[in-house]
N, C-alpha and C positions, 0 to 999 in steps of 0.2 A: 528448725527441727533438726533434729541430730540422725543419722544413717540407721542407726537400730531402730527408732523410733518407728521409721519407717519401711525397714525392714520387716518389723512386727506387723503394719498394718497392710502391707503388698510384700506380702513373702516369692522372694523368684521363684521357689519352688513347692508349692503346693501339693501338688502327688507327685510319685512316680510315675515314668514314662510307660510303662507297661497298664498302670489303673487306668491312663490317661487314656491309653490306647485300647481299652477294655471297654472303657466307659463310648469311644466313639465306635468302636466296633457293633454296640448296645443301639447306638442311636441311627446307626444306617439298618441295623436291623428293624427295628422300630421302623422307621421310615419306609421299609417295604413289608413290615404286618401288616401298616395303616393304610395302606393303597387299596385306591378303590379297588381293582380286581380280584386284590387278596381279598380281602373285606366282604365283596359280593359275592364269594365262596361260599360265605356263609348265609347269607341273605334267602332264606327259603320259610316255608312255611310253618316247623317246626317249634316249638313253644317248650322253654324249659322254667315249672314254675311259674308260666305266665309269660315267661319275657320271650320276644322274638331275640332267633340265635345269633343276629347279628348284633345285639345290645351282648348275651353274655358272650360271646366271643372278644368286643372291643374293651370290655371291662377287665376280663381273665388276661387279656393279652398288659392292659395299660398295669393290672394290680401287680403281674408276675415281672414287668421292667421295675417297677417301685423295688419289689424284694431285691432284685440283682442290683439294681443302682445303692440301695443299700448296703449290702454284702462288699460289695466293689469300695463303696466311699468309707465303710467302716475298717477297713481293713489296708486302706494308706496309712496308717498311722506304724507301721513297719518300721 
């Protein structure tokens, strides 16, 4: 196999250093939305639609990384 070849299929550089750091900036926050303590903030009696608010809490929090992990990963292409 030839360097380009390979090149193409393991690029050094994938993002920038800044998305990079964006992106794990995203993930240690993550890491302390999902902690129990956090999490048991929510855990009460309360019912939205049915659901208890520790269910919409862990879903609101996972769907709104989805978006920024998005935004973030779409926008290396700089």
């Amino acid at each position: 196999m030839n360097a380009a070849f390979i090149n193409y299929l393991f690029p050094l550089s994938f993002m920038k250093k800044r998305h990079e750091q964006k992106l794990i900036i995203l993930s240690i926050g993550l890491m302390i939305a999902f902690s129990i303590p956090i999490s048991l903030l929510f855990n009460s009696e309360k019912e939205v639609l049915g659901y208890p608010m520790v269910l919409i809490y862990l879903f609101a929090v996972w769907m709104v990384s989805i978006v920024i992990s998005f935004v973030i990963v779409k926008r290396y292409d700089e």
